[in-house]
C-alpha atoms as a printed R data frame, in Angstrom:
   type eleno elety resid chain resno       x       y      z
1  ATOM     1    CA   UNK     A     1 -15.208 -37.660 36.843
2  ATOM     2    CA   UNK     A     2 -12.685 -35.951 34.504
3  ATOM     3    CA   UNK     A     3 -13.813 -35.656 30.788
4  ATOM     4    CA   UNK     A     4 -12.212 -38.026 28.102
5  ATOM     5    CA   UNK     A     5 -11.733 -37.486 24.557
6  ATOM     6    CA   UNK     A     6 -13.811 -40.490 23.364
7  ATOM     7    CA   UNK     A     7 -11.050 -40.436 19.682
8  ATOM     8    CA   UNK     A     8  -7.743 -40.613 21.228
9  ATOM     9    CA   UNK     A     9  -8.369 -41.499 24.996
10 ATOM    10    CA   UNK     A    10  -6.978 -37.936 26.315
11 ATOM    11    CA   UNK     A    11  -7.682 -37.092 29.853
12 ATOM    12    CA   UNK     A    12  -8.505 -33.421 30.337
13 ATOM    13    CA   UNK     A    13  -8.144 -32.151 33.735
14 ATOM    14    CA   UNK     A    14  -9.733 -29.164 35.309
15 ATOM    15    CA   UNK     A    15  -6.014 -27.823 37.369
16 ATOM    16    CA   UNK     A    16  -5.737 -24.821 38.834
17 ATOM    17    CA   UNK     A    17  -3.295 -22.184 37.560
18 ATOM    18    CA   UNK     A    18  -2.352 -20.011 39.838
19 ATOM    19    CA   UNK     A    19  -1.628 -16.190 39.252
20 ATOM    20    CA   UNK     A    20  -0.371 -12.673 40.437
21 ATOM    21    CA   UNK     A    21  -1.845  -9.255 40.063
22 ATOM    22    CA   UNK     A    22   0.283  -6.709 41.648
23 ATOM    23    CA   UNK     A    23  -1.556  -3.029 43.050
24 ATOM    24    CA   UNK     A    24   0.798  -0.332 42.390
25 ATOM    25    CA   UNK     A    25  -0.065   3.370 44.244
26 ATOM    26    CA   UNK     A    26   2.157   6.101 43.797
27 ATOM    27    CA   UNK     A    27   1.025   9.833 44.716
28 ATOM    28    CA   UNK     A    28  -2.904   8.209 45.271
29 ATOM    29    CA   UNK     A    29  -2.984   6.929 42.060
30 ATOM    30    CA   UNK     A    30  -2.710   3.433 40.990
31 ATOM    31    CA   UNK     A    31  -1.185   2.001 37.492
32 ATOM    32    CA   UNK     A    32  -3.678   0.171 35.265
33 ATOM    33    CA   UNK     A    33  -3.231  -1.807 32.195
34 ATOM    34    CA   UNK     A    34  -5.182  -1.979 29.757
35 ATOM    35    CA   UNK     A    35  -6.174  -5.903 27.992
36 ATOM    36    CA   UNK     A    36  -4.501  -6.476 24.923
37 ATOM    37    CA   UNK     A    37  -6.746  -7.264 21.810
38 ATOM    38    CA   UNK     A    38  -7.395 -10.991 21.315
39 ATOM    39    CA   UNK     A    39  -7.090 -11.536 25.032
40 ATOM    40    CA   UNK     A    40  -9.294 -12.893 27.528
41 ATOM    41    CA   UNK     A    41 -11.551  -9.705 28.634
42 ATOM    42    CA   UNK     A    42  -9.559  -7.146 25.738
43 ATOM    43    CA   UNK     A    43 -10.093  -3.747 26.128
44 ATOM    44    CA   UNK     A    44 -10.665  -3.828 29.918
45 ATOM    45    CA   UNK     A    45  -8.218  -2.276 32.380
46 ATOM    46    CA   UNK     A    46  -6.670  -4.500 35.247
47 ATOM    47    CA   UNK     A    47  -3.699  -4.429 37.754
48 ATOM    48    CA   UNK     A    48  -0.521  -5.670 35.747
49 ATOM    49    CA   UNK     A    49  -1.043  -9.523 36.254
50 ATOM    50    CA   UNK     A    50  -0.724 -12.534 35.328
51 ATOM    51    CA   UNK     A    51   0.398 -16.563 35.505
52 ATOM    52    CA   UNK     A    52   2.943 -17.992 37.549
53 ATOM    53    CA   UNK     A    53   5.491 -19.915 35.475
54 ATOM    54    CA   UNK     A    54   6.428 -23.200 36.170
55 ATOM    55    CA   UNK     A    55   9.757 -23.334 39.065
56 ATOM    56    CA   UNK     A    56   8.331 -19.602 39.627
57 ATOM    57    CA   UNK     A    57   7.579 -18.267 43.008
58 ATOM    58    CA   UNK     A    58   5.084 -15.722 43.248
59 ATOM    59    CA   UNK     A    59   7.221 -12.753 43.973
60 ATOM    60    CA   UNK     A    60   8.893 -13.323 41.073
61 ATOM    61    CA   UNK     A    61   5.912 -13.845 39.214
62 ATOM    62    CA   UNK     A    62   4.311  -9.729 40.133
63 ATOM    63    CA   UNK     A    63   7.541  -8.881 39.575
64 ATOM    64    CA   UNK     A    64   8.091 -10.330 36.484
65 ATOM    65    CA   UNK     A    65   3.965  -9.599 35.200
66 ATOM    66    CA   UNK     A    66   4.903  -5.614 36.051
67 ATOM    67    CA   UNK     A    67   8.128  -5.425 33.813
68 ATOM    68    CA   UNK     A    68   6.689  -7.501 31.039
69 ATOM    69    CA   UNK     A    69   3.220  -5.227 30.924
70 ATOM    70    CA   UNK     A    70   4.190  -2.033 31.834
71 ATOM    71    CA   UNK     A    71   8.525  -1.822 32.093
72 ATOM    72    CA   UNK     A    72   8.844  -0.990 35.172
73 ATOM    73    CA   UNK     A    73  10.923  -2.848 37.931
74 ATOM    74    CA   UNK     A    74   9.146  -2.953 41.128
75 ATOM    75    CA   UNK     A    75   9.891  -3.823 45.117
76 ATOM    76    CA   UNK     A    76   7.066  -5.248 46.376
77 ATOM    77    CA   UNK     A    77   6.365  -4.224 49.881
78 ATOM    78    CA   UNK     A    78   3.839  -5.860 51.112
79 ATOM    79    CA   UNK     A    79   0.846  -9.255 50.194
80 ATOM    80    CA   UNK     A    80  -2.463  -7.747 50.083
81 ATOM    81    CA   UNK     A    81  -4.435 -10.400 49.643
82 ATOM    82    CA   UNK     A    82  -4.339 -14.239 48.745
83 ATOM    83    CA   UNK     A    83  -7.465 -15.529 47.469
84 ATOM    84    CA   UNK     A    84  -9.201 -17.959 45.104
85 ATOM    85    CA   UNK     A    85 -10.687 -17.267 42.112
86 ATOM    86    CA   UNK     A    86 -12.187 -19.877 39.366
87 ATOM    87    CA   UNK     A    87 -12.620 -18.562 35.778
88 ATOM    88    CA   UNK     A    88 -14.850 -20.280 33.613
C-alpha cells in the first residue's frame, strides 16, 4: 500500500531512481571523489557517480557524472557491472 498524506491526499511512491558510478584506472590507480558537504554520506570517497536524468541513457549519464565531478571527459570502454541497490 503506498503512503498518503492524510492533509492534502498526496500519493508518495517508493520509485526507483536509477544511477551510474563509473571506475576509472589509469597506471593501477583509480580516481576517487570525495562527498561534498551537505550530501548524502559527505566526507566519504566514491567512484564519480551519480543519477540518470530524465531522456538520459546511461552512457551518457557516467559520462556526464565524470565531467561534472571531476572535469574530465571520458570513453568508457567497457560495463562492469549492473546491479541493484536500495538506499534507505
Amino acid at each position: 500500500m503506498r503512503p498518503v498524506c492524510l492533509k492534502c491526499g498526496k500519493t508518495y511512491y517508493k520509485n526507483p531512481s536509477p544511477g551510474v558510478a563509473v571506475l576509472i584506472v589509469e597506471d593501477q590507480q583509480v580516481l576517487l571523489c570525495k562527498r561534498a558537504p551537505g550530501n548524502f554520506q559527505s566526507g566519504k570517497w566514491c567512484l564519480p557517480c551519480g543519477f540518470i536524468e530524465y531522456e538520459e541513457d546511461f552512457l551518457t549519464a557516467a559520462r556526464r557524472e565524470v565531467k561534472e565531478e571531476t572535469g574530465l571527459e571520458v570513453t568508457l570502454k567497457a560495463i562492469i557491472n549492473v546491479a541493484s541497490n536500495f538506499l534507505s
